[in-house]
MIVEX-365048 format. One record per residue (C-alpha): residue number from 1; x, y, z. Coordinates in nm, 2 decimals. Layout:
% residues N
ATOM   n      u      v      w
ATOM NUM      X      Y      Z
...
//
This chain:
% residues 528
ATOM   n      u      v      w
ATOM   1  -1.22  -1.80  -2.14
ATOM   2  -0.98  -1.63  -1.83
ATOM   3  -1.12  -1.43  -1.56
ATOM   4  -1.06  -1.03  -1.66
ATOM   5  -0.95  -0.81  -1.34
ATOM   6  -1.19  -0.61  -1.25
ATOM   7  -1.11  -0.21  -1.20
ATOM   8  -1.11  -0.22  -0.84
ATOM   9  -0.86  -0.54  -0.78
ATOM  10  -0.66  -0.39  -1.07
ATOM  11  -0.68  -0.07  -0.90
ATOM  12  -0.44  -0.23  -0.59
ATOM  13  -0.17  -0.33  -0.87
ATOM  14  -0.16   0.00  -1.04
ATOM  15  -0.15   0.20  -0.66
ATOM  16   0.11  -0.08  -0.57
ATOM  17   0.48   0.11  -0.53
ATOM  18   0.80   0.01  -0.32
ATOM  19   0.66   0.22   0.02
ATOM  20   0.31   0.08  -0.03
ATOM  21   0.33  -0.34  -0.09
ATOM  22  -0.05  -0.45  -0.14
ATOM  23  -0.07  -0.77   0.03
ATOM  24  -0.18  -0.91   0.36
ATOM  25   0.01  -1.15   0.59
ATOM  26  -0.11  -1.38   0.84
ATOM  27   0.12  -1.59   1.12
ATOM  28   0.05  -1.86   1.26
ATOM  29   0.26  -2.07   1.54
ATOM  30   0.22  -2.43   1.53
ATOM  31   0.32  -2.67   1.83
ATOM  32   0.40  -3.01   1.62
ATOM  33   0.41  -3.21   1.85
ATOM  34   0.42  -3.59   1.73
ATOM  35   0.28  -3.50   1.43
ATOM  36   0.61  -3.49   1.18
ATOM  37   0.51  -3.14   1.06
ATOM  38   0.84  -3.02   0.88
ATOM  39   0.84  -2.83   0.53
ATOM  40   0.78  -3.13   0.30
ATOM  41   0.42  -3.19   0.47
ATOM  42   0.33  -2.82   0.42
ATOM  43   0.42  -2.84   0.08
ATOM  44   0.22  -3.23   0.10
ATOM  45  -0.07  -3.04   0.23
ATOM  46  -0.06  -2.71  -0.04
ATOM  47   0.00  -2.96  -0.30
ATOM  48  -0.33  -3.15  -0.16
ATOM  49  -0.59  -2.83  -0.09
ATOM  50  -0.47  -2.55  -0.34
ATOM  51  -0.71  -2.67  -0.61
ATOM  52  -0.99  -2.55  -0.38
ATOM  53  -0.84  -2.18  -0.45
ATOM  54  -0.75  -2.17  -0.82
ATOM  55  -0.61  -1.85  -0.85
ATOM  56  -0.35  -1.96  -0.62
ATOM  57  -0.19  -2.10  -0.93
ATOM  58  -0.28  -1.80  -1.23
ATOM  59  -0.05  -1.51  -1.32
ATOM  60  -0.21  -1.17  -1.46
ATOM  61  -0.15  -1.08  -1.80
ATOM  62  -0.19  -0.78  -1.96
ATOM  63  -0.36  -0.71  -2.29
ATOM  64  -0.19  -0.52  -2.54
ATOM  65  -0.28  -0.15  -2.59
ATOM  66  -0.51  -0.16  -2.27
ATOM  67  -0.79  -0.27  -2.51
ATOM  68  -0.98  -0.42  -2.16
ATOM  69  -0.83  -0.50  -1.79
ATOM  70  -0.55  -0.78  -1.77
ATOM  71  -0.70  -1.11  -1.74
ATOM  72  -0.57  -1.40  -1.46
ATOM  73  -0.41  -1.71  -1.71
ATOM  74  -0.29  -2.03  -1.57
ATOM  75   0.10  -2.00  -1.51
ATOM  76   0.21  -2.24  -1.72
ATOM  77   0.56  -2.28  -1.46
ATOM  78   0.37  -2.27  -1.23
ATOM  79   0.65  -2.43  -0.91
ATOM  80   0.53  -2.50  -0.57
ATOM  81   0.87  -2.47  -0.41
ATOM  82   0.90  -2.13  -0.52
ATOM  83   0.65  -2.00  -0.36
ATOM  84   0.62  -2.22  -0.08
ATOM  85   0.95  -2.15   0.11
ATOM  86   1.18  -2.25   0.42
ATOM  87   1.34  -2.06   0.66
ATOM  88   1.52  -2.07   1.01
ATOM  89   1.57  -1.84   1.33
ATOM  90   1.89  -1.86   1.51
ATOM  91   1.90  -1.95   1.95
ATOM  92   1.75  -1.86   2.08
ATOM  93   1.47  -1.87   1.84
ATOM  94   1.24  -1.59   1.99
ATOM  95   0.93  -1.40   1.92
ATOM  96   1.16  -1.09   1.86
ATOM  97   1.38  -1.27   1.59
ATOM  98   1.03  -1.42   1.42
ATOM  99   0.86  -1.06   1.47
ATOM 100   1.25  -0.93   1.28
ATOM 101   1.20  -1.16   1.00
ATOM 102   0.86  -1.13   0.96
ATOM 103   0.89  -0.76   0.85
ATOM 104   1.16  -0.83   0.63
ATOM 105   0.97  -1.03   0.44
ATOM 106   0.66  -0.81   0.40
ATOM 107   0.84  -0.50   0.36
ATOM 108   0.94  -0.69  -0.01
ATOM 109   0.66  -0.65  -0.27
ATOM 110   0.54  -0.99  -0.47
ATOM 111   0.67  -1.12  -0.81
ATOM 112   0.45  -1.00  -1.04
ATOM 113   0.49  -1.21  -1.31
ATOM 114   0.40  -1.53  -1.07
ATOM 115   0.13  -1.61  -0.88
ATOM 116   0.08  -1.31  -0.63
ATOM 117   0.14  -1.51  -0.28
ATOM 118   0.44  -1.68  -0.08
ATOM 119   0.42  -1.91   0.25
ATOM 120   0.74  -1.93   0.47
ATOM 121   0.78  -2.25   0.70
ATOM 122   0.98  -2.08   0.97
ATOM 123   1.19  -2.36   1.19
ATOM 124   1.38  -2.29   1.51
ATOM 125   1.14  -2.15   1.75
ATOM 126   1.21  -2.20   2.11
ATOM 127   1.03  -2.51   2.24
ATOM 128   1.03  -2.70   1.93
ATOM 129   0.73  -2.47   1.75
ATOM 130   0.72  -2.37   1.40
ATOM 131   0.57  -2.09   1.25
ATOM 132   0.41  -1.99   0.91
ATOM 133   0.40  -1.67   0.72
ATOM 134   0.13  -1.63   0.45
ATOM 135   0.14  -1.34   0.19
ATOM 136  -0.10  -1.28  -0.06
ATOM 137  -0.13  -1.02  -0.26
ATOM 138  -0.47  -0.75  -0.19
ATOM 139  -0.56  -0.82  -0.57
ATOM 140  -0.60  -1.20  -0.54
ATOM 141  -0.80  -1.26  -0.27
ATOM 142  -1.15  -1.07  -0.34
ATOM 143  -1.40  -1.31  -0.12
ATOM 144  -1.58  -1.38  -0.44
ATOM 145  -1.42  -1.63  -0.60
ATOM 146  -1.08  -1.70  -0.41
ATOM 147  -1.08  -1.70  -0.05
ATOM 148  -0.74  -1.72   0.17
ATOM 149  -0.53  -2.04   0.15
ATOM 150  -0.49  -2.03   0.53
ATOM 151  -0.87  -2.07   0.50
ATOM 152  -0.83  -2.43   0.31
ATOM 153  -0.51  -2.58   0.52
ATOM 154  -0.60  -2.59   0.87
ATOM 155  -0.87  -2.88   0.99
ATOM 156  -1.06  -2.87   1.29
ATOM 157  -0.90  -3.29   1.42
ATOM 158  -0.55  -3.33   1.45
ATOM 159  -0.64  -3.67   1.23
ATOM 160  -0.53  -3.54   0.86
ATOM 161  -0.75  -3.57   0.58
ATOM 162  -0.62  -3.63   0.24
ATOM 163  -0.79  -3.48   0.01
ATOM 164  -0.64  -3.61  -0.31
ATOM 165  -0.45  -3.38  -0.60
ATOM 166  -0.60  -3.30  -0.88
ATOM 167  -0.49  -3.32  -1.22
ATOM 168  -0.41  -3.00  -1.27
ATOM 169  -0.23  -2.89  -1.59
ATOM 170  -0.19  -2.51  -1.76
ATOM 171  -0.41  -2.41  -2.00
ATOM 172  -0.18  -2.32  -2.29
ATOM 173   0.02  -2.04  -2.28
ATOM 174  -0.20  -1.72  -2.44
ATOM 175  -0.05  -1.57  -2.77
ATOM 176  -0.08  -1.15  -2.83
ATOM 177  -0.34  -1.19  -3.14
ATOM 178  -0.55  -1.47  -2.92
ATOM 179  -0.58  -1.16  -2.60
ATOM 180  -0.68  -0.88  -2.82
ATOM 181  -0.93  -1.10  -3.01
ATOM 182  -1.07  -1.21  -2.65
ATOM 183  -1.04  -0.84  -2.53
ATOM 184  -1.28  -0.71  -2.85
ATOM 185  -1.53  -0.98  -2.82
ATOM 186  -1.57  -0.92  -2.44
ATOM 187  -1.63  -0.55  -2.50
ATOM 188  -1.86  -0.64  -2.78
ATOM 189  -2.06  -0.92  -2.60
ATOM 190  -2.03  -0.78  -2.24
ATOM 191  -2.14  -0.40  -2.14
ATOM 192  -1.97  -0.46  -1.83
ATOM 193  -1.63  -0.53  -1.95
ATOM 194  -1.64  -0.17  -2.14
ATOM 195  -1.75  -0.01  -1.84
ATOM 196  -1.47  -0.16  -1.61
ATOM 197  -1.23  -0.09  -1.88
ATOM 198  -1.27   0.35  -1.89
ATOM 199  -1.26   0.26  -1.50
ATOM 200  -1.00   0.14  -1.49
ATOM 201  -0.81   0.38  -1.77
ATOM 202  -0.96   0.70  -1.58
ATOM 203  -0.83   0.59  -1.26
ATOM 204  -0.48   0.52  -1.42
ATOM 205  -0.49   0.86  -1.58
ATOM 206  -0.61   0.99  -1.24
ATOM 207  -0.35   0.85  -1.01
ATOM 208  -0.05   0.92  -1.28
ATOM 209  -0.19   1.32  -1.28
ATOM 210  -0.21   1.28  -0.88
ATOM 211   0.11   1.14  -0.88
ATOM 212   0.26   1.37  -1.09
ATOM 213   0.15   1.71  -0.88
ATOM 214   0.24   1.57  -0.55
ATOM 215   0.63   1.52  -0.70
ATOM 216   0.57   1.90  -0.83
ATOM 217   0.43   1.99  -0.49
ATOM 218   0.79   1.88  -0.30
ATOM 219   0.98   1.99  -0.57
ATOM 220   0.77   2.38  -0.54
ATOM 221   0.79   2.33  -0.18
ATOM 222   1.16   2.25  -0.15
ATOM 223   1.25   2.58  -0.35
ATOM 224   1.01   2.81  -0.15
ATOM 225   1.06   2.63   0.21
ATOM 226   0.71   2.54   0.23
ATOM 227   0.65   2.19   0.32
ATOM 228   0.37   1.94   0.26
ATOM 229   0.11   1.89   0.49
ATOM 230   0.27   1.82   0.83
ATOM 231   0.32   1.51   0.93
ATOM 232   0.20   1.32   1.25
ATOM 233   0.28   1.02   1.41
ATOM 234  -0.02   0.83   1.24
ATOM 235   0.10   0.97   0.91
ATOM 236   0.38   1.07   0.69
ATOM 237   0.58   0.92   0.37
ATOM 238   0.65   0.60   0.41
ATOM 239   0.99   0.41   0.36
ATOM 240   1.04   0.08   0.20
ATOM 241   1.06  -0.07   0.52
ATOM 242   0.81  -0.21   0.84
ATOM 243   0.75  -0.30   1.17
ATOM 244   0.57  -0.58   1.32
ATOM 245   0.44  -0.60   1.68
ATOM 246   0.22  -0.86   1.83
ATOM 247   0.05  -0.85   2.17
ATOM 248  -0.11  -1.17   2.33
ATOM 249  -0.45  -1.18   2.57
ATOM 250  -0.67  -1.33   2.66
ATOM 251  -1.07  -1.33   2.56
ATOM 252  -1.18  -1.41   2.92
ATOM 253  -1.05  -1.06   3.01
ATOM 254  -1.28  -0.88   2.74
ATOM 255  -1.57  -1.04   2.82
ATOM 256  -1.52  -0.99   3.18
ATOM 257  -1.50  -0.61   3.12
ATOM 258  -1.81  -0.64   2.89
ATOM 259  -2.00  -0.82   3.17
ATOM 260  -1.94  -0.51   3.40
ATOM 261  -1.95  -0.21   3.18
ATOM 262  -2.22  -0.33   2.91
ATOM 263  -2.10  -0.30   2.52
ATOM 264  -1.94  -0.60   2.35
ATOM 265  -1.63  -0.73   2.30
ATOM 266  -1.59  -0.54   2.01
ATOM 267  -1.60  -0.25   2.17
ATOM 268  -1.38  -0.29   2.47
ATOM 269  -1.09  -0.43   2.16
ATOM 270  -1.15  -0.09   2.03
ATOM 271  -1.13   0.09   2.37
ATOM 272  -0.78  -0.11   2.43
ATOM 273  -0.63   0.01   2.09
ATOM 274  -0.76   0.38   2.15
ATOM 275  -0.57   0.37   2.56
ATOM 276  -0.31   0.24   2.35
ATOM 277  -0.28   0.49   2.13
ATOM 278  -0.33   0.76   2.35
ATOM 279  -0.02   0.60   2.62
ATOM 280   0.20   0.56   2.34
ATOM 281   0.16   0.94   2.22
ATOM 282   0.18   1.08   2.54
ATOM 283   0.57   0.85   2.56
ATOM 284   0.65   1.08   2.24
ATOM 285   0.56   1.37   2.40
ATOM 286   0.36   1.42   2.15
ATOM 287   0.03   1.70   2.15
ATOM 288  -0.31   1.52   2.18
ATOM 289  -0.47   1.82   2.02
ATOM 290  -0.53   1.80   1.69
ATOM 291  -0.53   1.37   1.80
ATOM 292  -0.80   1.37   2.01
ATOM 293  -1.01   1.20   1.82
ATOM 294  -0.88   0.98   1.51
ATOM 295  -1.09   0.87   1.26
ATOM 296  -1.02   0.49   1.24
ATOM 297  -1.20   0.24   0.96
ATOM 298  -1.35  -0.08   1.10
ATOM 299  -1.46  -0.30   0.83
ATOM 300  -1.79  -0.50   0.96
ATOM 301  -1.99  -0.78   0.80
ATOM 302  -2.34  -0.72   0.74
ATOM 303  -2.63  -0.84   0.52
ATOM 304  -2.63  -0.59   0.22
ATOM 305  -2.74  -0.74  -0.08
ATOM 306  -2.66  -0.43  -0.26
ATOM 307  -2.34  -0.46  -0.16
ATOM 308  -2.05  -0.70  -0.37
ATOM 309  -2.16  -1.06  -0.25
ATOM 310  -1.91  -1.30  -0.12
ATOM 311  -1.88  -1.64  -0.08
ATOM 312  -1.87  -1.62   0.32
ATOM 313  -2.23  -1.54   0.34
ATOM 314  -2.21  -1.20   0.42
ATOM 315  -2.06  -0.91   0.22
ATOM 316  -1.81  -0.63   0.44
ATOM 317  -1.87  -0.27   0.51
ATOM 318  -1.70   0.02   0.64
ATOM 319  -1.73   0.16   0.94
ATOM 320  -1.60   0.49   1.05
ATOM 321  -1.51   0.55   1.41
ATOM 322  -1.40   0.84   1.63
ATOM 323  -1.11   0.70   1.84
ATOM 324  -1.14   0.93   2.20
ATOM 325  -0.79   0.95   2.28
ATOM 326  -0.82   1.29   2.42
ATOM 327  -1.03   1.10   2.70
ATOM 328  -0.87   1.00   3.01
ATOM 329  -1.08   0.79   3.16
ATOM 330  -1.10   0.40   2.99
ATOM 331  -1.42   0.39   3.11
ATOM 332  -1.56   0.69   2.92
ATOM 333  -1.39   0.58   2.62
ATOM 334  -1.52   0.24   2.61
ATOM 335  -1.87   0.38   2.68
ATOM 336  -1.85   0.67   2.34
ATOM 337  -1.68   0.34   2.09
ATOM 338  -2.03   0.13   2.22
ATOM 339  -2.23   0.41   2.16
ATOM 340  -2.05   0.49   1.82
ATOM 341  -2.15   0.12   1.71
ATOM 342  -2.54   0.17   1.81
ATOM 343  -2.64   0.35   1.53
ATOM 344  -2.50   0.05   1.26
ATOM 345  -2.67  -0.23   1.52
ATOM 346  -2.99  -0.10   1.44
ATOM 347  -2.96  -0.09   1.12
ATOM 348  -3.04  -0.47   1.14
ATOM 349  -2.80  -0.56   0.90
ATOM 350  -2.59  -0.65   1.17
ATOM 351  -2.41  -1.05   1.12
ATOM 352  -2.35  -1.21   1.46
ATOM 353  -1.97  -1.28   1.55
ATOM 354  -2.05  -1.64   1.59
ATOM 355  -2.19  -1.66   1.29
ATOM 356  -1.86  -1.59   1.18
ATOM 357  -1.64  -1.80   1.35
ATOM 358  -1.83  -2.11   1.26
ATOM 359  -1.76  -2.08   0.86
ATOM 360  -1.56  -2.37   0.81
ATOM 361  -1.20  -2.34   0.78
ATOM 362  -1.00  -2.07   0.94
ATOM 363  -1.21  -1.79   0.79
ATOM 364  -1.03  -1.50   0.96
ATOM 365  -0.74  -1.48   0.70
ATOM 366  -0.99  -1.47   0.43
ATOM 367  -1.19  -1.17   0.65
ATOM 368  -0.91  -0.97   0.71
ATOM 369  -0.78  -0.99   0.32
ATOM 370  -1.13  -0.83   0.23
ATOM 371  -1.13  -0.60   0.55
ATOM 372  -0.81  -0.42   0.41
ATOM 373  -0.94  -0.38   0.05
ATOM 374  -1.24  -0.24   0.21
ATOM 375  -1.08  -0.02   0.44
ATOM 376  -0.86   0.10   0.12
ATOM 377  -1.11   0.31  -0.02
ATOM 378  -1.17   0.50   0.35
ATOM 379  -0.83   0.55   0.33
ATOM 380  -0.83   0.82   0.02
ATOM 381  -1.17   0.97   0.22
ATOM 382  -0.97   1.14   0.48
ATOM 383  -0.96   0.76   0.76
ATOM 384  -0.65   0.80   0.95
ATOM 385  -0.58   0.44   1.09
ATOM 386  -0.75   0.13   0.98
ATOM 387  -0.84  -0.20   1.22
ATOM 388  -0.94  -0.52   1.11
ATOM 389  -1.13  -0.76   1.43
ATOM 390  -1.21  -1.07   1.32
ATOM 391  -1.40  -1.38   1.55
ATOM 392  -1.25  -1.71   1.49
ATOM 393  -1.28  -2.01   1.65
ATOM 394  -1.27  -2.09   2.00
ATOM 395  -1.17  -2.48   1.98
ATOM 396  -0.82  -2.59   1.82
ATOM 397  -0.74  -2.65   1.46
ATOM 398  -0.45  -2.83   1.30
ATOM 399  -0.23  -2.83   0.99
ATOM 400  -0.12  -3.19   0.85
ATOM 401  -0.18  -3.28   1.23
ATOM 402   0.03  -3.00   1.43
ATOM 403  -0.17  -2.79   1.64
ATOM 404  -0.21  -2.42   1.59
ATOM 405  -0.14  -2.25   1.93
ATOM 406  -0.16  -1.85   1.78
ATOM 407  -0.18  -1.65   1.51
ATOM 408  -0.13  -1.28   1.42
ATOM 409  -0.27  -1.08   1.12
ATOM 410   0.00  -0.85   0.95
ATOM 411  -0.25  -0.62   0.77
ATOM 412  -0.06  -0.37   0.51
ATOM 413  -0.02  -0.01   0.53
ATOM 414  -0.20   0.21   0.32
ATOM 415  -0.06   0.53   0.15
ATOM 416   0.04   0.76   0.41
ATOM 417  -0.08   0.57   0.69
ATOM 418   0.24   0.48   0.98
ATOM 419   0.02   0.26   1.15
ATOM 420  -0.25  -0.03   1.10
ATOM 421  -0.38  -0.29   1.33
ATOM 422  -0.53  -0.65   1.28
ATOM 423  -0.70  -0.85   1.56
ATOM 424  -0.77  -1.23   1.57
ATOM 425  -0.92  -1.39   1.84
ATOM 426  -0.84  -1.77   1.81
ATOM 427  -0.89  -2.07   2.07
ATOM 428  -0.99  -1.83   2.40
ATOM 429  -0.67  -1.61   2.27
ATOM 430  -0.74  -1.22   2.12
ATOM 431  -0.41  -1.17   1.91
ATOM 432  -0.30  -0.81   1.79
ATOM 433  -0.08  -0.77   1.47
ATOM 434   0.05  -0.44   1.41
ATOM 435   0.23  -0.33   1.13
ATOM 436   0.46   0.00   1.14
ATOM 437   0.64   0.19   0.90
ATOM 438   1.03   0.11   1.03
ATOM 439   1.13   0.45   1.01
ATOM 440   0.84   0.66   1.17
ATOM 441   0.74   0.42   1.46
ATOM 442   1.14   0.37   1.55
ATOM 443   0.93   0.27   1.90
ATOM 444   0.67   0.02   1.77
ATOM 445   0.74  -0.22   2.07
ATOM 446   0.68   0.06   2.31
ATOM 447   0.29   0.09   2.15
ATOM 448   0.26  -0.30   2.19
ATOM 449   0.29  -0.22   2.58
ATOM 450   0.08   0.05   2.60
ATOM 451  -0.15  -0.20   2.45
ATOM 452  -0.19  -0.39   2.71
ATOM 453  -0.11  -0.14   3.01
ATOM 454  -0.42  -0.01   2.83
ATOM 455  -0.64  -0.38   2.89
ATOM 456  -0.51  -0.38   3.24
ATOM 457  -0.67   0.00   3.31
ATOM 458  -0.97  -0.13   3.17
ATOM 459  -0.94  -0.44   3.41
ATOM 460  -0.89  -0.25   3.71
ATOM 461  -1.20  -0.07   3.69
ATOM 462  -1.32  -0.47   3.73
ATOM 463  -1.39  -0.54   4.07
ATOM 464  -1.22  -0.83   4.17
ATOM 465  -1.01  -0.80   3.85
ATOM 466  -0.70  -0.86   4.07
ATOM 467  -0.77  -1.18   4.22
ATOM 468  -0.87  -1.33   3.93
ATOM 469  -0.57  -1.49   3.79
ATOM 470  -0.16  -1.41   3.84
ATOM 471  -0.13  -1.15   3.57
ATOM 472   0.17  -1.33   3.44
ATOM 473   0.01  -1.63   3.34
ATOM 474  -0.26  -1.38   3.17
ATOM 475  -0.12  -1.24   2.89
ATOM 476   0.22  -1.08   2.76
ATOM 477   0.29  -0.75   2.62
ATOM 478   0.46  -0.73   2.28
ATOM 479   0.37  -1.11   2.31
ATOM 480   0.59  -1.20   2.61
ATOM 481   0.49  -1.33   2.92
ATOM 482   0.61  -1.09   3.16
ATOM 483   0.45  -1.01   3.47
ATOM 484   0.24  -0.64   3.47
ATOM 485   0.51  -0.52   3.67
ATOM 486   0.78  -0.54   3.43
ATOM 487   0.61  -0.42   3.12
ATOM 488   0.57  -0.06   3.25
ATOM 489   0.65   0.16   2.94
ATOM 490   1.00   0.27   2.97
ATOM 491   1.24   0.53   2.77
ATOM 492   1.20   0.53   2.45
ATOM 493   1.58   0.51   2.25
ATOM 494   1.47   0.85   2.15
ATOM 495   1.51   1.00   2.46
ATOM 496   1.17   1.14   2.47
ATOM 497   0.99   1.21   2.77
ATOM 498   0.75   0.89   2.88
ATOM 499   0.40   0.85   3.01
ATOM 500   0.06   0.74   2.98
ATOM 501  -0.31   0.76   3.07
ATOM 502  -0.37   0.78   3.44
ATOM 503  -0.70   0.57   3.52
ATOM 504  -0.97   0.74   3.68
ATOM 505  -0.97   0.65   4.06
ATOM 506  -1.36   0.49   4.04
ATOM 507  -1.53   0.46   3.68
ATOM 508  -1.75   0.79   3.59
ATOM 509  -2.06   0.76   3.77
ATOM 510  -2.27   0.89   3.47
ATOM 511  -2.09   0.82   3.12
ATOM 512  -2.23   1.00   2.85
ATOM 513  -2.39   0.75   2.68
ATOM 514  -2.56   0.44   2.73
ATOM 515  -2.38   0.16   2.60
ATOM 516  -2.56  -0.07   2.31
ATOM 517  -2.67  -0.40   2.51
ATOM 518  -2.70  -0.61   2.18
ATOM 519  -2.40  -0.73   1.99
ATOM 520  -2.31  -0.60   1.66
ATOM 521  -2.15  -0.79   1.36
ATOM 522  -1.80  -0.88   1.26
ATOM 523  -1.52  -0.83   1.18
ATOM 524  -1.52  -0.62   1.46
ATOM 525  -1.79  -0.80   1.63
ATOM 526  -1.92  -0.99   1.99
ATOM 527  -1.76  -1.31   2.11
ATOM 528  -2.01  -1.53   2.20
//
């Protein structure tokens, strides 16, 4: 008997359009090394590991006259090579050019009559690396039963261990009479599969009458001259097209700020994404206002048994968040984001961040898939940004032997949303992915600055941050490696004015709050 789709994974294929894509990304750069890793030994290992994740090789099929949800069927052409693909960047072979082709690729929306996932081996980066892109669509990996395949292809030696292939053959291919006779005896035997069916119906019905009055409101609003609700630089209509920024630090640097200022290094991530934010609006021009705070969703793990269980040991909650960026001082904001978090700490269904990072495999894909279906539902509740933090591990891993030197989530945009981030720490490494809509963040490397002009305020209110180490060696913004004093935030092509949060001379001498002393959960939790 197949799996049937529940409402809520079917839910991200129905909402699924050309300006919304539901699937996450994950990149990873790999140093080979002496190791021979090339595109036949990825498609070695896939072949090797995929039978851990099943689904990975299952199509959905619909059943006539929506009689219950589609159910997932083995695809019976089921072809590695198409969906495990090669690519190449010119010389100089950049980050830039990756970052280029990267959005390309996830601006494009999955083949639904295949699997729902892709993996790019990317060749040509400078000094020999490689890279891999990993798409999967939001509907296939639920936590429950499939996890990430990044989670099953990287090992913690660079020895490789085969893990033999299976056998695997399609279960025969499912004929019209054989899906409605399955779809009546499942309503018949099952309550449940009744009750996710007028879900899911209802919420077709729901979004088709939604979608059908917002095209009548721009049409009405067209003839009379009144417009929609005015858009912002966080949100608008999206195009068909994205952005994708990544910004490299380092976790010494958070945990150094922690030390001094109390909090965890969750919170001092969040505090570096608000002084972000709040530098890059202020190089628009634009009003901090109505911005001052922005409500931003920040799925966490906790232990919540009435919650939907995964098979990561914990299940994933929302967390909303007020985002100061009408504060100026980093200080004060990093001490409001720690208080913000007390409240959920003492709920003592907090999950320690280790915790996390010790599930075997590279958990964080699988963490950040579930984070954005999580953060999905905030999304129609009014959340105006969404960031996924996720601990991994702080010692090396390795694919078919070549070592895995960074990585950067690509987490999707929801409906109207410009803007979402994904952070990954990784092997003493926090790595920002940030994906923009193409056309309203024309300036999307400008924000990856302002991301870390926004670390270094927080640094300088560290005494002794200076001395500590040469700041080019540190970290790079917009993943370079240039020194502080070349990554000032300049002009934007726009023309519009530039400038940015002015730090405080000395740190407040009596914040508002008192910032929590005991580390919450993750995602978005401590790094031990």
């Amino acid at each position: 008997m197949s799996e049937r789709l529940r409402s809520r994974d079917l839910a991200f294929l129905t909402e699924e359009s050309l300006t919304t894509p539901r699937h996450n990304a994950t990149v990873e750069i790999f140093e080979p090394g002496d190791s021979g890793f090339d595109y036949d030994r990825l498609v070695e290992l896939i072949a090797d590991r995929i039978s851990f994740v099943p689904r990975y090789r299952q199509r959905v099929q619909s059943v006539p006259g929506w009689l219950a949800n589609p159910v997932w069927v083995d695809d019976e052409r089921f072809d590695l090579g198409y969906h495990v693909r090669r690519s190449a960047l010119p010389r100089p072979g950049s980050l830039d050019q990756l970052r280029e082709l990267v959005a390309r690729i996830v601006s494009r929306p999955l083949d639904r009559s295949r699997p729902l996932w892709e993996v790019y081996f990317v060749e040509g980066l400078s000094g020999g690396r490689v890279a891999l892109l990993y798409k999967s669509h939001q509907a296939l990996v639920d936590g429950v039963g499939t996890v990430d395949l990044a989670q099953v292809l990287l090992d913690s030696s660079a020895e490789l261990k085969s893990l033999g292939h299976d056998d695997w053959a399609p279960e025969p291919r499912r004929s019209t009479p054989g899906l409605v006779a399955e779809a009546l005896g499942d309503s018949l035997r099952d309550r449940a599969t009744v009750v996710d069916t007028l879900r899911s119906s209802t919420g077709a019905l729901t979004r088709t009458a939604t979608g059908a009055a917002e095209r009548a409101g721009r049409v009405v609003g067209g003839l009379t001259g009144r417009g929609q609700a005015p858009e912002t630089p966080l949100a608008g209509r999206l195009s068909q097209q994205r952005r994708v920024v990544s910004v490299t630090t380092q976790l010494a640097d958070y945990r150094r700020i922690r030390d001094v200022h109390g909090g965890t290094v969750n919170d001092v991530i969040l505090a570096t994404v608000a002084g972000g934010l709040r530098a890059w609006l202020m190089t628009r021009g634009a009003s901090l206002g109505s911005l001052s705070q922005v409500r931003a969703v920040v799925p966490v793990s906790v232990i919540d048994h009435e919650l939907e269980a995964t098979s990561l040991g914990s299940q994933i909650a929302p967390h909303l968040v007020q985002l100061p960026l009408g504060e100026a001082s980093p200080v004060v904001r990093l001490h409001q984001l720690s208080y913000s978090f007390l409240s959920h700490q003492e709920t003592g269904r907090s999950v320690a961040a280790n915790r996390l990072a010790g599930i075997a495999g590279f958990a964080p894909s699988t963490f950040h898939a579930i984070g954005s279906r999580v953060a999905a539902a905030e999304t129609r509740r009014g959340a105006q940004i969404t960031i996924t933090n996720v601990p991994g591990p702080q010692s090396p891993l390795y694919a078919a032997g070549a070592r895995m030197q960074a990585t950067y989530p690509v987490p999707p945009l929801p409906p109207g949303q410009t803007l979402a981030f994904g952070v990954t720490s990784y092997d003493g490494g926090v790595y920002y992915g940030i994906t923009a809509d193409r056309d309203k963040v024309p300036d999307a490397e400008v924000l990856g600055q302002c991301l870390s002009e926004a670390l270094d305020e927080l640094l300088d209110t560290v005494t002794g941050a200076r001395s500590r180490v040469p700041r080019g060696r540190r970290r790079g913004g917009a993943g370079t490696t240039a020194p502080r004093s070349t990554r000032r935030v300049t002009r934007p092509a726009s023309g519009r004015p530039t400038g940015g949060a002015t730090p405080p001379t000395s740190p407040p001498t009596s914040p508002p709050t008192s910032p929590p002393t005991s580390p919450p959960d993750g995602p978005a939790g401590e790094q031990q």
